[in-house]
py3Dmol code that shows the C-alpha trace and the ligand (Angstrom):
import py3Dmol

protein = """\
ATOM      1  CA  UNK A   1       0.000   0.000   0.000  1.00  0.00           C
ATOM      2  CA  UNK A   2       0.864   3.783  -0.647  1.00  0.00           C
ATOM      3  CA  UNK A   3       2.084   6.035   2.129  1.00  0.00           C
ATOM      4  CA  UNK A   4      -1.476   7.835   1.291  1.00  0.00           C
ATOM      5  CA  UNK A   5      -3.342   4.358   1.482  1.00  0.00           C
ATOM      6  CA  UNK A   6      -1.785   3.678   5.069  1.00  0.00           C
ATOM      7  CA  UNK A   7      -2.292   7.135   6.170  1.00  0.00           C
ATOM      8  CA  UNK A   8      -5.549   7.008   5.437  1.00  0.00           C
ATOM      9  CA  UNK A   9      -6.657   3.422   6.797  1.00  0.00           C
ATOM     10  CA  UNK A  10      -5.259   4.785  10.201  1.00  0.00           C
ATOM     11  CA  UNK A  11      -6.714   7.669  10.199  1.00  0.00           C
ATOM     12  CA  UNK A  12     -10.466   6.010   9.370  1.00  0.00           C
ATOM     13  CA  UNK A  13     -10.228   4.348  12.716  1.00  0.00           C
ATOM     14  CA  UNK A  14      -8.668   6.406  15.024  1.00  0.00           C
ATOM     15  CA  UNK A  15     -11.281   8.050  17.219  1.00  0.00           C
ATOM     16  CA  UNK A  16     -11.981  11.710  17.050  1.00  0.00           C
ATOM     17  CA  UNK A  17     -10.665  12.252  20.145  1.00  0.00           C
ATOM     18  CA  UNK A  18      -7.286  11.049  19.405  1.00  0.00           C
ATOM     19  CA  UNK A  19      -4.449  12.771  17.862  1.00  0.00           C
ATOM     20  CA  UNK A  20      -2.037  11.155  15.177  1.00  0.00           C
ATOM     21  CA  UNK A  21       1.737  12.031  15.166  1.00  0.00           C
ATOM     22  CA  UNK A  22       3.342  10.888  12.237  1.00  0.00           C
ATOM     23  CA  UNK A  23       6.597   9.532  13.080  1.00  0.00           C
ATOM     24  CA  UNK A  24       8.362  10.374  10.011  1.00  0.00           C
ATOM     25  CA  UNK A  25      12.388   9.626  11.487  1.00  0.00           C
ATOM     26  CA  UNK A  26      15.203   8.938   8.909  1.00  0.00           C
ATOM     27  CA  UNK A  27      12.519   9.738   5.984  1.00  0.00           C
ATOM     28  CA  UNK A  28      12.868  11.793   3.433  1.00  0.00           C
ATOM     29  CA  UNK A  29      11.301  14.731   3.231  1.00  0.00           C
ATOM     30  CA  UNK A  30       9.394  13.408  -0.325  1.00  0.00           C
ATOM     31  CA  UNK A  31       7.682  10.840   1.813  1.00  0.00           C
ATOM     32  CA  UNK A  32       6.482  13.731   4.177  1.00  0.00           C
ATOM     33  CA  UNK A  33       5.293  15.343   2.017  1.00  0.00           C
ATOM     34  CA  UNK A  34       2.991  13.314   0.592  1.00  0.00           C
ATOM     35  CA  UNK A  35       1.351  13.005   4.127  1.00  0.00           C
ATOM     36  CA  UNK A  36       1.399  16.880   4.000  1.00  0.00           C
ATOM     37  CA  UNK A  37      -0.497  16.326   0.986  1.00  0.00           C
ATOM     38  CA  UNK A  38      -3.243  14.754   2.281  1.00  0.00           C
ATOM     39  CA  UNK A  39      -4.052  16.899   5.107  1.00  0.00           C
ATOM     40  CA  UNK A  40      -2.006  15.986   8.108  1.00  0.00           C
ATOM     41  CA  UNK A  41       0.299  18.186   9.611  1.00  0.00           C
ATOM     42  CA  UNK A  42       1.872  16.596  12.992  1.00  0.00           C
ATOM     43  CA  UNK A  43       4.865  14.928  12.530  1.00  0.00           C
ATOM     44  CA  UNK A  44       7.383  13.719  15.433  1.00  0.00           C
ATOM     45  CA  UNK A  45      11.055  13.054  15.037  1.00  0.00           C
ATOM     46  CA  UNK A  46      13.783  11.426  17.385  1.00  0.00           C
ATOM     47  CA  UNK A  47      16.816  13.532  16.264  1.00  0.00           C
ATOM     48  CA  UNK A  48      16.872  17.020  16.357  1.00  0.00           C
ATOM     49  CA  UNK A  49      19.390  17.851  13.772  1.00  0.00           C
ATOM     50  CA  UNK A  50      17.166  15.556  11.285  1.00  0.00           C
ATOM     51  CA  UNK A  51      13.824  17.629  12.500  1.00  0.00           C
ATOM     52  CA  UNK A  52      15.399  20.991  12.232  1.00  0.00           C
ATOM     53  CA  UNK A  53      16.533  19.834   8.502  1.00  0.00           C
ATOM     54  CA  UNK A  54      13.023  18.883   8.240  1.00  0.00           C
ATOM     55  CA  UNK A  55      11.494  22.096   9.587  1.00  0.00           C
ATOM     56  CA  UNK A  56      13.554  24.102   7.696  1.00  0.00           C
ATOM     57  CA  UNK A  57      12.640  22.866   4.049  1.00  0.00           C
ATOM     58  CA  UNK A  58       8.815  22.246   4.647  1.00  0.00           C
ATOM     59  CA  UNK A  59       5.807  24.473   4.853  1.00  0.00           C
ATOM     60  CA  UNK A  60       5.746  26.294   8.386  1.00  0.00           C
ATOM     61  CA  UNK A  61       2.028  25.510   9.151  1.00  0.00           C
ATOM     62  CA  UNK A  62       3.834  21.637  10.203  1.00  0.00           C
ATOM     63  CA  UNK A  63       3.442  20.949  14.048  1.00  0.00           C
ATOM     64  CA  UNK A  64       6.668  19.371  14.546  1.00  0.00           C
ATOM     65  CA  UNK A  65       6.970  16.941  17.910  1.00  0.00           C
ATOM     66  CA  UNK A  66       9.944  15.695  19.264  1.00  0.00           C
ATOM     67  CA  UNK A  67       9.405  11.975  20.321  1.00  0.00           C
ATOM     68  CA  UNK A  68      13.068  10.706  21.324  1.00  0.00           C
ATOM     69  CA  UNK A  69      15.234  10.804  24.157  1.00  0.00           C
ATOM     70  CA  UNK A  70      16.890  14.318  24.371  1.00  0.00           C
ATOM     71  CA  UNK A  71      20.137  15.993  25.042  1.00  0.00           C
ATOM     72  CA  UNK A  72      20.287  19.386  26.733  1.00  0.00           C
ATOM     73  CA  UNK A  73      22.689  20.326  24.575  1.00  0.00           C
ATOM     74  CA  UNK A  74      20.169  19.859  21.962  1.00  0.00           C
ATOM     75  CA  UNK A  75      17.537  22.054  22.797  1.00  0.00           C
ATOM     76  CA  UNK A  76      18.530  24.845  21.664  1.00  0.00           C
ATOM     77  CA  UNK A  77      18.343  24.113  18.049  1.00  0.00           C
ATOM     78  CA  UNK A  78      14.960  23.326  18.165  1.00  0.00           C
ATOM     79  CA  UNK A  79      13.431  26.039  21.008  1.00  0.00           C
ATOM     80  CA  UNK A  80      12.449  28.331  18.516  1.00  0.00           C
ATOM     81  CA  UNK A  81       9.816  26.046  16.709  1.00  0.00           C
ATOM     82  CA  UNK A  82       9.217  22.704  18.673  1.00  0.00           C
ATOM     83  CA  UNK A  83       5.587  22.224  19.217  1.00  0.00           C
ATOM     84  CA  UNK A  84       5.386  19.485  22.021  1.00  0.00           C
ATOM     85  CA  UNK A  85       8.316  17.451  23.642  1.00  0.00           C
ATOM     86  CA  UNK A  86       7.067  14.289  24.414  1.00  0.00           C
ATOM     87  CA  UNK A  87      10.251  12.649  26.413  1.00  0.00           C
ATOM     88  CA  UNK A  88      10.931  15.353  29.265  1.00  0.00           C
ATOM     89  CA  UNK A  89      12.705  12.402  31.631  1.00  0.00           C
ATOM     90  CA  UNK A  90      14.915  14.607  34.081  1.00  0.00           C
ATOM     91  CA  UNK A  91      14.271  18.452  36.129  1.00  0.00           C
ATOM     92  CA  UNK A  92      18.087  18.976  34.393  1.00  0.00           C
ATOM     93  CA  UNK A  93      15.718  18.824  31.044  1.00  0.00           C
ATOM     94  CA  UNK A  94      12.879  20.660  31.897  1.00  0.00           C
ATOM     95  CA  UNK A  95      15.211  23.583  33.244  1.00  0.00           C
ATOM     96  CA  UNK A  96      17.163  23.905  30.127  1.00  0.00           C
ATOM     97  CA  UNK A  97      13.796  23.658  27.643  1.00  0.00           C
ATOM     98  CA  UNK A  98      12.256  26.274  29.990  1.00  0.00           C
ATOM     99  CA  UNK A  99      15.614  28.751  29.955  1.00  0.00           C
ATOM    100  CA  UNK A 100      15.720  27.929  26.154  1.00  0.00           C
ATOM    101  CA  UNK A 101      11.893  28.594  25.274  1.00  0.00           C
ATOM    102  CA  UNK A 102      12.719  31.999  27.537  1.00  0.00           C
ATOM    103  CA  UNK A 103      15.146  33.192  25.128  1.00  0.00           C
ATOM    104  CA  UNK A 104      13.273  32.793  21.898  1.00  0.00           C
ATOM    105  CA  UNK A 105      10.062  34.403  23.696  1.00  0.00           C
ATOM    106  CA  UNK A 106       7.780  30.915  23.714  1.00  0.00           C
ATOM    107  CA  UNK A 107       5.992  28.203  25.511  1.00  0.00           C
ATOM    108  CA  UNK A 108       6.990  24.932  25.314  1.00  0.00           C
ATOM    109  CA  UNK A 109       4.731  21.900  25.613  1.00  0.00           C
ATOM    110  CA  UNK A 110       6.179  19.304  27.432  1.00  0.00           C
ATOM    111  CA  UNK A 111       4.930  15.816  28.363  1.00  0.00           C
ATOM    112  CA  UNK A 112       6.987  13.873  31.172  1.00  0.00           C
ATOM    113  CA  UNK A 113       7.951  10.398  30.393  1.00  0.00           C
ATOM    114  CA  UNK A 114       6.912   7.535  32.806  1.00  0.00           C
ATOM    115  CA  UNK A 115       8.975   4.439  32.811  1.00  0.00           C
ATOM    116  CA  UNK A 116       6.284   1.972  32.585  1.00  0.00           C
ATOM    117  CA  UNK A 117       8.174  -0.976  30.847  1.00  0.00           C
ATOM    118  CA  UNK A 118      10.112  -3.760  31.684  1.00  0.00           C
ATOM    119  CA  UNK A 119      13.017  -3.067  30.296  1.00  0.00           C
ATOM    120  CA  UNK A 120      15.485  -0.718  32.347  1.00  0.00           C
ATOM    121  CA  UNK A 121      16.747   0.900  28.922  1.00  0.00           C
ATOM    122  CA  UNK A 122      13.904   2.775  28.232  1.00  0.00           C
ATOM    123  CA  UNK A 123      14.102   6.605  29.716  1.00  0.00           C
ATOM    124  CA  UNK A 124      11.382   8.077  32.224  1.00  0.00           C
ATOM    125  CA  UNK A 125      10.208   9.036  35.838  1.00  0.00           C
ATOM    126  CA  UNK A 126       8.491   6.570  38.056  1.00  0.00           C
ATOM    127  CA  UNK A 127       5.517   8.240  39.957  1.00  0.00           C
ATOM    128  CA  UNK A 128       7.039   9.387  42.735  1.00  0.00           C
ATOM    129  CA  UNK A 129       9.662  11.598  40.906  1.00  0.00           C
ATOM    130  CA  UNK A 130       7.204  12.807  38.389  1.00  0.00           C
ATOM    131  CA  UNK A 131       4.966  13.845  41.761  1.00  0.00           C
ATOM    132  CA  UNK A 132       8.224  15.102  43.210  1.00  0.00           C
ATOM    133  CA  UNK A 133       8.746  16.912  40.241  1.00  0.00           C
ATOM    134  CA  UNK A 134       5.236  18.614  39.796  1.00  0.00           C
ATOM    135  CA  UNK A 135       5.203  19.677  43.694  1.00  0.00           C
ATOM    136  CA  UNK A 136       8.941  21.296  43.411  1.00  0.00           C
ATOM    137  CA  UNK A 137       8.520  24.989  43.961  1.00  0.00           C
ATOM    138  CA  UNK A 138      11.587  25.897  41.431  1.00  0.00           C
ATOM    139  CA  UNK A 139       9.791  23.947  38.637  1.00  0.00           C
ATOM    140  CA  UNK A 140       6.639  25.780  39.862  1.00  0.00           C
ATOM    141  CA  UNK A 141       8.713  29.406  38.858  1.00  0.00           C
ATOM    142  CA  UNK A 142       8.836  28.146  34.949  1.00  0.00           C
ATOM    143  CA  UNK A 143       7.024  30.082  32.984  1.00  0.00           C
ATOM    144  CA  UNK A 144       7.677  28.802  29.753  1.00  0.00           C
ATOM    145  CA  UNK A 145       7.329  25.212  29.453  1.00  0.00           C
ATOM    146  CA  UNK A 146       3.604  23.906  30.284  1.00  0.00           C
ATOM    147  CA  UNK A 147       3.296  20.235  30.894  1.00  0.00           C
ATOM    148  CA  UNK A 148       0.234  19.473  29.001  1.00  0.00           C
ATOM    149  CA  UNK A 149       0.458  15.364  30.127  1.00  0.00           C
ATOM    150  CA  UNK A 150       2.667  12.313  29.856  1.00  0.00           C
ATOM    151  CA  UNK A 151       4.398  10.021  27.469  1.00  0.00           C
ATOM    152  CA  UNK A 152       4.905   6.174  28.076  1.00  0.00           C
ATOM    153  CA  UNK A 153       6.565   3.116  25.655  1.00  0.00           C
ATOM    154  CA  UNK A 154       5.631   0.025  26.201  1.00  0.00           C
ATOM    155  CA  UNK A 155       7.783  -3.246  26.345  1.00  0.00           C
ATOM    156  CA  UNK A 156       8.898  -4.508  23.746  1.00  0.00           C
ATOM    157  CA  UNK A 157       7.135  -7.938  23.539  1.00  0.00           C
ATOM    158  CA  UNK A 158       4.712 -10.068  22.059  1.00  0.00           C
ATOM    159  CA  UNK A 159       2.993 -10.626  25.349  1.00  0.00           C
ATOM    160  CA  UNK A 160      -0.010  -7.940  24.184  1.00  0.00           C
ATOM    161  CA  UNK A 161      -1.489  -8.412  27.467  1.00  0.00           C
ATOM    162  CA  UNK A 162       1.892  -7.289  29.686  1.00  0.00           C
ATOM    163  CA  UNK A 163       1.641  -4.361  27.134  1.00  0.00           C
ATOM    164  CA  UNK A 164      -2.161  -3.460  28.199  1.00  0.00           C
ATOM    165  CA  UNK A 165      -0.983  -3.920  31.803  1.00  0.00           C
ATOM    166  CA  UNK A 166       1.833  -1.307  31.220  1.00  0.00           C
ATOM    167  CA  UNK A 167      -0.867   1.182  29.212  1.00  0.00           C
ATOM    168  CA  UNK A 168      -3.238   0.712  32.286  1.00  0.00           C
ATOM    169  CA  UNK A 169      -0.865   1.812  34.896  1.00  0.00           C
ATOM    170  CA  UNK A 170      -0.242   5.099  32.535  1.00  0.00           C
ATOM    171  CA  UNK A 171      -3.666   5.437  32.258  1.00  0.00           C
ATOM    172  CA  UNK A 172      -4.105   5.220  36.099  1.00  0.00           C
ATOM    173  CA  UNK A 173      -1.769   7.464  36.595  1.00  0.00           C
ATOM    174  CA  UNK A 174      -2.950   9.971  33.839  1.00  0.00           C
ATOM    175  CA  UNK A 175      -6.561  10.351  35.442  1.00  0.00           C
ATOM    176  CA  UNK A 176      -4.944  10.944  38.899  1.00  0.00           C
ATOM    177  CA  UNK A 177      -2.857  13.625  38.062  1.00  0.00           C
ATOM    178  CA  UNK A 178      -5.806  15.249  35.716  1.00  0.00           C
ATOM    179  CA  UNK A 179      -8.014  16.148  38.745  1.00  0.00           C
ATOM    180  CA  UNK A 180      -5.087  18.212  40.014  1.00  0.00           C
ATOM    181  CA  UNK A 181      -3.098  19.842  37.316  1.00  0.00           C
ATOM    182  CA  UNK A 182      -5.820  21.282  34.566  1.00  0.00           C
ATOM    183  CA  UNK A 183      -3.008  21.687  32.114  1.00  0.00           C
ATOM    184  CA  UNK A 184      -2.739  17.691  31.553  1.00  0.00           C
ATOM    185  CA  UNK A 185      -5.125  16.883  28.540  1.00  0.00           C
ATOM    186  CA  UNK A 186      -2.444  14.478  26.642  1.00  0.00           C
ATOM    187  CA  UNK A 187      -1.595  10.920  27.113  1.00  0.00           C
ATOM    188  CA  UNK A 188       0.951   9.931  24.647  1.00  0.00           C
ATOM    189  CA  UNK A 189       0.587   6.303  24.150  1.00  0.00           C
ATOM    190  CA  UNK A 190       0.338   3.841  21.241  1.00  0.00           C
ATOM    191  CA  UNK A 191       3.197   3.200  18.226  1.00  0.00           C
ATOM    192  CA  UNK A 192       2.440   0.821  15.039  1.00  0.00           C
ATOM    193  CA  UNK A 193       2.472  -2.182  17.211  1.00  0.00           C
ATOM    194  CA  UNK A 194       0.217  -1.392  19.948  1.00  0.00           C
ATOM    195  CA  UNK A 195      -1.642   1.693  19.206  1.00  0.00           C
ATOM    196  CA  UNK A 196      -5.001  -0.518  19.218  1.00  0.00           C
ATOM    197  CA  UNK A 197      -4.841  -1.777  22.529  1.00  0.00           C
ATOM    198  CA  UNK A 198      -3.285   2.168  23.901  1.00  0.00           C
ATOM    199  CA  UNK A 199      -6.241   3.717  22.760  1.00  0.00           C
ATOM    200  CA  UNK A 200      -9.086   1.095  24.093  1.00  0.00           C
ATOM    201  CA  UNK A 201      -6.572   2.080  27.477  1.00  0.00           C
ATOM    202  CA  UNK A 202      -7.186   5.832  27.101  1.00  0.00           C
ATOM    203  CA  UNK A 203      -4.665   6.751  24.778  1.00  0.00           C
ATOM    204  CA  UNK A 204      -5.034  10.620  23.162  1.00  0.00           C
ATOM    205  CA  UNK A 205      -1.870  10.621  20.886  1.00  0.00           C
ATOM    206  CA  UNK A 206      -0.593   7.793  18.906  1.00  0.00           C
ATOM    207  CA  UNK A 207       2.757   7.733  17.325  1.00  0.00           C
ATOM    208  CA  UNK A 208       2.966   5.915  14.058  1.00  0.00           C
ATOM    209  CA  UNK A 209       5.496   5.454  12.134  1.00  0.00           C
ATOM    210  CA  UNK A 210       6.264   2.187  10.170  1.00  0.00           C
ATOM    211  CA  UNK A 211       2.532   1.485   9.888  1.00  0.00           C
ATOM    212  CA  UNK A 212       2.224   4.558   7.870  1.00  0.00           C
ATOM    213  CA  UNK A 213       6.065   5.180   6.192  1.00  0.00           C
ATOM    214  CA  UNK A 214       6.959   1.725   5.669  1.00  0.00           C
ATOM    215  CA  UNK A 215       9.639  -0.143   7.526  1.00  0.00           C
ATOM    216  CA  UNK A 216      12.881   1.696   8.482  1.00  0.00           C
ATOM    217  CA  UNK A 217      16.809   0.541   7.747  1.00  0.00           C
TER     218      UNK A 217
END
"""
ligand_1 = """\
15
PLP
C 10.091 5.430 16.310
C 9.152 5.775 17.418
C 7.770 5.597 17.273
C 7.113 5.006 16.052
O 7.417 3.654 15.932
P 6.671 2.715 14.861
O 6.764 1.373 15.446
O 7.422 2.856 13.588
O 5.277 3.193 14.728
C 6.957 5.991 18.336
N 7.463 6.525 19.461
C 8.788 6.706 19.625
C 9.271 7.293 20.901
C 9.675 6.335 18.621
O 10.994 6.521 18.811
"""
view = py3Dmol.view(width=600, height=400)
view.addModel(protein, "pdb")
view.setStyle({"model": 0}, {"cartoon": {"style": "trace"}})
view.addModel(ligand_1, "xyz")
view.setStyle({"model": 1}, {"stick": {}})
view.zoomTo()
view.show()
């Protein structure tokens, strides 16, 4: 099938109220823009070199979300037009987005990253840092980052029901968190594999990429 034929099978049955980052890392920027083509204009990349490439050859309407782990050194180059960091996994990070968004005049969206998998290799808070975090009165001073919710991976398994176990917990801790910080409205959760089960577990942002680009090298 045709990037356009994948693009739109997904986006026939996602639900309204879920939003569809196209993951569009180490493509070209032809393949993006067919999906520009037809409509869609949220794509997420893991590297911000690639993503500022990106941003600076397409049109400027493109909401451009950064869905990898990131460096401080890194923000920087993408403060000035980043729509919504997905993988804010240290207070070191959130400092330097927040000084960085300061200097260009901006906002930030941010979502903090809980370590709900397994594996000890993927990045992210466990609940009582990310509370820790959201209670500390220096983070409360920031005036340019907004944490609009939180961003969670799955293990990586074919044990679908350890990955709606993982999904639940985010969930869980999503709709506590919601009563008390009216900012939080986005729960990042769901890639090719499992994007099915993340939204029947309350997902409100899938990020696809293979499903809709083709495989990667
Ligand atoms: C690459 C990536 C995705 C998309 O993965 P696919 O399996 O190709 O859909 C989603 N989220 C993150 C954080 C990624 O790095």
């Amino acid at each position: 099938m045709s990037i356009k034929e994948n693009l739109s099978s997904i986006l026939n049955t996602l639900p309204e109220s879920v939003t569809l980052v196209a993951v569009s890392k180490t493509k070209p920027i032809s393949d993006l823009q067919q999906v520009y083509d037809e409509g869609h204009r949220i794509f997420g990349e893991n590297r911000v070199q690639e993503m500022t490439e990106k941003w600076e050859n397409m049109p400027k309407d493109i909401e451009w979300h950064m869905i990898g782990h990131l460096q401080r050194n890194k923000v920087k180059y993408m403060a000035e037009y980043v729509s919504l960091i997905h993988g804010v996994d240290s207070p070191r990070l959130l400092a330097e987005i927040n000084k960085q968004a300061k200097k260009c005049k901006r906002t930030i969206s941010c979502l903090l990253q809980v370590h709900i998998a397994e594996e000890d290799t993927k990045f992210g808070f466990n609940e009582k840092e990310l509370l820790a975090l959201l209670e500390n009165e220096e983070f409360k001073t920031y005036k340019h980052v907004k944490i609009i919710g939180l961003m969670g991976m799955a293990t990586f398994t074919e044990d679908m029901n350890q990955v709606r176990r993982e999904f639940k917990s985010l969930k869980s801790l999503f709709s506590k968190l919601e009563n008390n910080y009216p900012n939080f409205t986005t729960l990042s959760m769901g890639m090719s594999g499992d994007y099915k089960i993340a939204i029947e577990e309350g997902s409100t942002m899938v990020r696809i990429g293979s499903s809709i680009f083709g495989k990667r090298n």
